[in-house]
N, C-alpha and C positions, 0 to 999 in steps of 0.2 A: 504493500500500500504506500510505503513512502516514497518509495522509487516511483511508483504512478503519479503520486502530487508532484514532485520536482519534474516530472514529463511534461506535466498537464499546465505546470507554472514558469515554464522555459520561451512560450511564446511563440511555436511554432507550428500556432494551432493551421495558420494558411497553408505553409507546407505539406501538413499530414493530412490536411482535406484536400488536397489539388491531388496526392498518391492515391485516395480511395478512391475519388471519382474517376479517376483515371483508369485503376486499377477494376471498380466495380463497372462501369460504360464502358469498357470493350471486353469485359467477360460474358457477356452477355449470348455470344453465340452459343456455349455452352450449357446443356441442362439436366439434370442428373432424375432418371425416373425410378424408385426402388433399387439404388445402388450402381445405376448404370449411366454414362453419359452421353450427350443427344443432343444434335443441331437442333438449336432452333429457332424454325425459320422467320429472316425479316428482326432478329435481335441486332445482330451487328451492325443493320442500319437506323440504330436509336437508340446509340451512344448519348448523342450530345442532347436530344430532345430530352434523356432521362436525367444528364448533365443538369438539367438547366431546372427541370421537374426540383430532383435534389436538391440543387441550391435555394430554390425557393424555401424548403422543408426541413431545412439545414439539418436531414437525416443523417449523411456523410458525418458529421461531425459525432451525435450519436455514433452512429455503429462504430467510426474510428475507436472514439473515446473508450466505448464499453470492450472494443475489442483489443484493448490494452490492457483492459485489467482481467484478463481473459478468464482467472481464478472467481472470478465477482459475478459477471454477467456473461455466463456462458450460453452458448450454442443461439443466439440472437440472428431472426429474422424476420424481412420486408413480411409483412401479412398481407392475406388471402387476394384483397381487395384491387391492391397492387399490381398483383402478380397476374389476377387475370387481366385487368385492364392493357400489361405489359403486352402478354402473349395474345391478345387482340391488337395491336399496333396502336393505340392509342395511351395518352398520355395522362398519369394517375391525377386525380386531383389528392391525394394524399398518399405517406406512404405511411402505416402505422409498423412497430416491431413487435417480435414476440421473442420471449427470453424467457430461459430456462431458472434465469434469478428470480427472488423474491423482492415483492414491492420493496421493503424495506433498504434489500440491497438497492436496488438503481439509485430509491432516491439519495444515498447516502454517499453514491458514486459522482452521481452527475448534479448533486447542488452544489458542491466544492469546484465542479467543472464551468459555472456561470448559469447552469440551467437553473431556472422555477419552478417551481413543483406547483402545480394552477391547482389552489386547496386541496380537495379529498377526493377528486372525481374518479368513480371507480374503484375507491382502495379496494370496496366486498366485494369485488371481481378480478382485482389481480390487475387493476388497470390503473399506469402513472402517467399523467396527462403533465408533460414538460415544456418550459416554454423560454425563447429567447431570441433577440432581436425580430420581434412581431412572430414568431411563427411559433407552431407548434405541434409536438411529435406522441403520438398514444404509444407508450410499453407498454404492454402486456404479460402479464406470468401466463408459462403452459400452466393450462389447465383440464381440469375433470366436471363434469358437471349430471346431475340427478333430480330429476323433475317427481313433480308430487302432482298437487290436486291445482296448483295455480298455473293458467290458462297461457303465461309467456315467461314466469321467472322461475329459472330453476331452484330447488330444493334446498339442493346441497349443493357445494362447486369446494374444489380441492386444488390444492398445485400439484402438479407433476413435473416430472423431467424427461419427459420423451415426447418429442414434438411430434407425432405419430398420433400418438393417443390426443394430444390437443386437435388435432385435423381432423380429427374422426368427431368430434363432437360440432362440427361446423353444417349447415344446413344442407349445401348443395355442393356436387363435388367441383364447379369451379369457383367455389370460394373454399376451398379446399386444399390449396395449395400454400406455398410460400420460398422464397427466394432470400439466398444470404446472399453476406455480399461479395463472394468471389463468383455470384452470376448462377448458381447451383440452384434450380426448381424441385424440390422436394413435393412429390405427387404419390397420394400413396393410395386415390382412391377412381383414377382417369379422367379426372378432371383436363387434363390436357386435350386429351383424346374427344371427352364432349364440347370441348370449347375447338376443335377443327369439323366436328358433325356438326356444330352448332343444336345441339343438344342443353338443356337445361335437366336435372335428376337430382333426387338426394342421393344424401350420403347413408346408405342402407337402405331401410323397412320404410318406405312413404308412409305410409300410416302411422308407423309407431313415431315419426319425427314430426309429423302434424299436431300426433296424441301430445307430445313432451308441449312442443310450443304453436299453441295455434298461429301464431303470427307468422309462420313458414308459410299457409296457405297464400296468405295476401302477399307476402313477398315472392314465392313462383309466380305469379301472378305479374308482380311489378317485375320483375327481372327479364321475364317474357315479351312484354311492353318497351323494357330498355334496351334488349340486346337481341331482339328478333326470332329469338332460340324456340324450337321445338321442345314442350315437355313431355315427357315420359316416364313412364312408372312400371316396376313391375305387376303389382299389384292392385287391384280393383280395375280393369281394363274395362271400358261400358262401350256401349255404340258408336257406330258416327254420329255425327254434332255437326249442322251446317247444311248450309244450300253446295252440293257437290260442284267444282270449277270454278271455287270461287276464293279467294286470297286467305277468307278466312274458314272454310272447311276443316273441320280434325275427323280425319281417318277414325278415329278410336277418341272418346269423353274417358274421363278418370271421375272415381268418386273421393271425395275430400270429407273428411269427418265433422264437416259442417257447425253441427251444433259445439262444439269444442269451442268454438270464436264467440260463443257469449260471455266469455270469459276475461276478453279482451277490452283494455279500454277505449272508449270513442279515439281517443287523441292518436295514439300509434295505428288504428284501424285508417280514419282520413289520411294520416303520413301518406301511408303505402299509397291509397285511393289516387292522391296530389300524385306522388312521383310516378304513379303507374299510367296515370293521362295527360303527364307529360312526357311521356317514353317516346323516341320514333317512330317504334310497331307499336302504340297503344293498343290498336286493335285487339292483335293478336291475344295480348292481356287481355282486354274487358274480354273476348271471345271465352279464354281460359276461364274466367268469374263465373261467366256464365255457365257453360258447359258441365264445370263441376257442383253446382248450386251455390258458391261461395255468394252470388250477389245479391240471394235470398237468404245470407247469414243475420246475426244477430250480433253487439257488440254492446256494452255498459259505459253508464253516466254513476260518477258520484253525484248526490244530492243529500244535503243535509245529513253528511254522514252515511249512508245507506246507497246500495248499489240499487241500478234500474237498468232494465234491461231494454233498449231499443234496435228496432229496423233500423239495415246498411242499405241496401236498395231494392226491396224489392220488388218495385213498380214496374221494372225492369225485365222480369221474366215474361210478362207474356207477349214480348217485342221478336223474343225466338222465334222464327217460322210462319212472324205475322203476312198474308200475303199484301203488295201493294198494285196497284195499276199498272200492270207491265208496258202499258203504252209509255211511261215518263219513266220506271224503275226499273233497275237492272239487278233488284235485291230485295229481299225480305226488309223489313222496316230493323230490325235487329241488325242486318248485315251495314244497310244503308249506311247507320249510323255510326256504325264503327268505320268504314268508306268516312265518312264526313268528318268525324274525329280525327281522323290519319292525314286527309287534307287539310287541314286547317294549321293554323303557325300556333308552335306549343307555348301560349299563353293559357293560365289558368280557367280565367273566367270562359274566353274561347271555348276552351273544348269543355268545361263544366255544361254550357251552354248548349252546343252541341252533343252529348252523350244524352239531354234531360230533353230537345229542340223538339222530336215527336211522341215523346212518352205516353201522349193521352191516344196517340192512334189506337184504332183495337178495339176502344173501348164503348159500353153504352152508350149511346146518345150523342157517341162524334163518330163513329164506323157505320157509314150507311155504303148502298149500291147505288151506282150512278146510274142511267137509262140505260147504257150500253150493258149493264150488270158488273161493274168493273166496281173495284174496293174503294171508298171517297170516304176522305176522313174531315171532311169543310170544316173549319174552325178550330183543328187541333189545339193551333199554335197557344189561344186564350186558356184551355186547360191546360197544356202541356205547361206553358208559365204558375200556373196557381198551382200545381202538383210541384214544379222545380224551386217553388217559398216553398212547401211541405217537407221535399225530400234534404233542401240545403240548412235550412231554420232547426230541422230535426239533428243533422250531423253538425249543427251550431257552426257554422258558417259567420263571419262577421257580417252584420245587417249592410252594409255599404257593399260587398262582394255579394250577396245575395239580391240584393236591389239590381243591380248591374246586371248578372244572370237574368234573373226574372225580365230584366229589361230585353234583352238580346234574344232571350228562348220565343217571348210574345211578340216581335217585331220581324223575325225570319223570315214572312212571307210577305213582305210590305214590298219588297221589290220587282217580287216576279211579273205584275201588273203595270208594272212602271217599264218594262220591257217594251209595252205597247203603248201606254198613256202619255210619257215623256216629259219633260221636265216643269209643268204648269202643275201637275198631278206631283210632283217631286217637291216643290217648295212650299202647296200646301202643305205637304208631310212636317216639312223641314219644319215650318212657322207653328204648327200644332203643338212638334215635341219643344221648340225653340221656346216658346210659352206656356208650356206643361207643368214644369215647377220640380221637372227631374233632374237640372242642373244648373247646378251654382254659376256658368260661365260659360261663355261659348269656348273654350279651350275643352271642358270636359264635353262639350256633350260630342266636341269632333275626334275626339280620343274614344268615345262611346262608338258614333260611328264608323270609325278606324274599325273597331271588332265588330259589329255589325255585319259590315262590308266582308270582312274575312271570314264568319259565318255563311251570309250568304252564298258566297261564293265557294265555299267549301259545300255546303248541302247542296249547291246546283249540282259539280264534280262528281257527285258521288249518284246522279242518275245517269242516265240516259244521254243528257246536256254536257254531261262530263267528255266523252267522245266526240261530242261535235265544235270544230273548232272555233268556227264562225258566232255558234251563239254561246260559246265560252269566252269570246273577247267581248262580245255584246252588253256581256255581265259584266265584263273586269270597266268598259267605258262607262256603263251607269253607276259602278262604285267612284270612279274617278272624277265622276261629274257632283255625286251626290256630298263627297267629302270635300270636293272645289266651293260648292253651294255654301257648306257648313263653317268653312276657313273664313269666308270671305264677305256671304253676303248676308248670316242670317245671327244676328247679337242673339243674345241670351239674356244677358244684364244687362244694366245700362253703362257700367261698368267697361262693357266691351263696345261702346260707342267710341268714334273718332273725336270725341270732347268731353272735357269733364264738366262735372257738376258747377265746380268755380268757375270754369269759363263763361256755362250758360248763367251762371249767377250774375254774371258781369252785366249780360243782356235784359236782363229782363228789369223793371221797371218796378214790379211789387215782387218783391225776393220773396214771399209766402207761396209762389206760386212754383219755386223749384221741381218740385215732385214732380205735379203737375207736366210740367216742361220737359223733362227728361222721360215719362212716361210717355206721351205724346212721340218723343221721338226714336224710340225703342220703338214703337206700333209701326210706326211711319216706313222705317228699316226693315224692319220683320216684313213687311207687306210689299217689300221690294221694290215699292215706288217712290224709295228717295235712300241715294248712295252713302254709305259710311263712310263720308269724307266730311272735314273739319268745313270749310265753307259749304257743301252743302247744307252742313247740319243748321250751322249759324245766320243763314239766311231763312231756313223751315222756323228758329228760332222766332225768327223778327218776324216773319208772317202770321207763325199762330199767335204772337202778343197783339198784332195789328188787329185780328179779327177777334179777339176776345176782347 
């Protein structure tokens, strides 16, 4: 130990990080599967990007450090999360370590070394959360872990010293993995092998890894979403799922021990929900929900002390298999929507919007047959909004992201009409919502319909209109015009007038009558027959004083 402090107090901390990075970025070709070593491919060209990853994470300087005091902090490596993101060519947003030391040790190593031990986070899991020059790096102790009757924390959890046994306790097997730093992948369950099938699987018994911690279900789920992956099981293999020839078909449903997730609280259940519908393939994900009944699960609220057990979605099932008008649709109302999700730019509300956009299809009293006998669901859009306040108010959504939703899900169909009606039929709209009392500014309500626009044009996409190119740019020029409208010509406030209140103050003659004056010329604005420019305004001013 004393020899390590005069190492670590000699000052030649830039040195020994310029030899690891160095050292650990071009070992990379190399990767070691149950004792054996293996190309692997596309390593050696992401050197420098993992160069520059590490310095951000000033990991290097850990693993250096810990690996001088080799007696202290032994057999230390990159974890799971890393590792797969590496072996996919992309580029980690963090690297956490795992080590065969005890919390205790690290922190006794690396706070003499300049690091911060960030309070307690983790210690009853074996986890030291270090921090220095802004960043920050999670240690981890191997461990063991044993589940009981609670629905995501395990039991018992133990340290060990075989990082084998800590891999084995990990969900799925390519988070199963891990990487030291002379470039050596340590895989002991083929995680490698499903991360080139593009396969997603646990690590063992599906069932029995769902049983331990229901919160697996909704991360296969999100993981699927994020990384495009097929899942597979060996166990519980159900039907096929899906409209056949279509993106989102599964060959084979899986069953999921469903009721296990009322166990689960609201907040980690949403987590997943957010990161899974902003995945790439989200699709593919809600596909997965569905399929295995997970979207008709359950998950719990504290209240006053006492658990309550609420619906995740399941308004949502009878959207499977719904038929639609094939003259416009190329999908079941179920399929559509996952099509329109997958179109759409991965903003929140966006695809909150879109996933909830036709939920009332189907149902009572908005599913009727048109003359032709074809399926018409006239007026969805207005319930489908009052069910997406039910279903977002219920997984407690904040009220201003939920208004927003609501707002987007009930307006989806304002456009398609405007296709033919054109832009007189367009600033009505504008001037109705403009004076609605749904936004503070016209800055918000053109950012409203920013996603709007990006909705609708994702639900067009995902019919029939999606293939055709002509009336696909048709749609992209009424968004273009509709958001030009909203920029330029149509206030909100008065606020967002070409003059303030002081100026018109200046004008007028009986100053009681401000209000008055500046409401006046909001209307004037909105009504499109008088420009948002400082002398027009100012001349509208002197007129309506003349005539009052």
């Amino acid at each position: 130990d004393g020899g390590v402090r005069m190492h670590l107090q000699r000052g030649r901390r830039a040195e020994r990080t310029h030899t690891a990075l160095h050292r650990f970025g071009h070992s990379l070709g190399l990767a070691r599967t149950e004792g054996k070593q293996h190309q692997v491919a596309g390593f050696e060209n992401r050197a420098d990007t993992l160069r520059d990853a590490m310095r951000r994470h000033l990991v290097d300087v850990v693993v250096k450090e810990s690996g001088v005091i080799d007696a202290r902090l032994l057999n230390q490596r990159f974890d799971a999360r890393a590792v797969r993101d590496l072996l996919l060519g992309k580029t980690p947003g963090d690297f956490d370590v795992a080590t065969s030391a005890r919390p205790e040790s690290v922190i006794s190593i690396l706070e003499p070394a300049g690091f911060t031990v960030v309070g307690e986070l983790g210690q009853n899991f074996g986890v030291v959360v270090v921090h220095r020059d802004s960043q920050t790096v999670e240690i981890a102790t191997f461990r063991g872990e044993a589940y009981g009757g609670d629905a995501h924390k395990p039991e018992q959890v133990w340290y060990c010293d075989d990082l084998e046994a800590d891999l084995s306790r990990r969900d799925f097997t390519v988070n199963a993995m891990a990487l030291d730093q002379s470039g050596n992948v340590y895989d002991y369950h083929g995680g490698r092998q499903d991360l080139q099938q593009k396969i997603l699987r646990t690590v063992g018994d599906a069932p029995a890894r769902y049983q331990e911690d229901a919160l697996r279900m909704y991360r296969a789920c999100r993981f699927v979403g994020q990384l495009g992956f097929d899942y597979v099981q060996r166990q519980g293999a159900g039907p096929a799922f899906g409209q056949p020839q279509t993106p989102y078909y599964l060959p084979q449903s899986y069953s999921f021990p469903v009721s296990r997730s009322a166990g689960l609280s609201l907040e980690r259940v949403r987590t997943e929900l957010d990161k899974l519908l902003l995945g790439k393939w989200a699709g593919k994900g809600l596909m997965l929900m569905m399929a295995t009944g997970l979207a008709a699960g359950r998950c719990r609220v504290r209240e006053q002390g006492t658990y309550r057990e609420i619906d995740v979605l399941p308004e949502l099932e009878h959207l499977a298999g719904l038929p639609q008008n094939q003259r416009f649709h190329c999908y079941d109302v179920w399929e559509h929507t996952l099509a329109a999700v997958d179109n759409s730019p991965r903003q929140l509300a966006i695809r909150w919007a879109l996933l909830l956009h036709d939920v009332a299809k189907g149902l009572p009293g908005i599913r009727r047959l048109n003359k032709e006998g074809q399926p018409s669901d006239h007026g969805h859009e207005a319930e489908s909004a009052v069910m997406a306040e039910v279903i977002l108010s219920r997984l407690r959504y904040p009220a201003p992201f939920v208004q927003r939703v609501v707002w987007l899900v009930s307006r989806h169909m304002r456009f398609a009409p405007m296709l033919v009606t054109g832009e007189r039929t367009l600033l009505r709209w504008l001037r109705s919502e403009a004076a609605g009392g749904n936004f503070k500014d016209s800055h918000e309500m053109t950012a409203a319909f920013e996603q709007l626009v990006a909705v609708f044009l994702a639900d067009m996409g995902a019919t029939h209109a999606g293939k055709n190119t002509e009336l696909m740019e048709e749609g992209r020029a009424l968004g273009t015009a509709v958001l030009e409208l909203a920029r330029s010509k149509m206030p909100v406030h008065t606020k967002d007038l070409a003059i303030s209140g002081h100026d018109v103050l200046v004008l007028l003659e009986d100053k009681s009558k401000i209000r008055d004056a500046m409401r006046y010329l909001l209307q004037r604005v909105q009504s499109t027959n008088l420009p948002n420019e400082r002398s027009a305004l100012e001349e509208a001013v002197r007129g309506w004083q003349k005539r009052r």
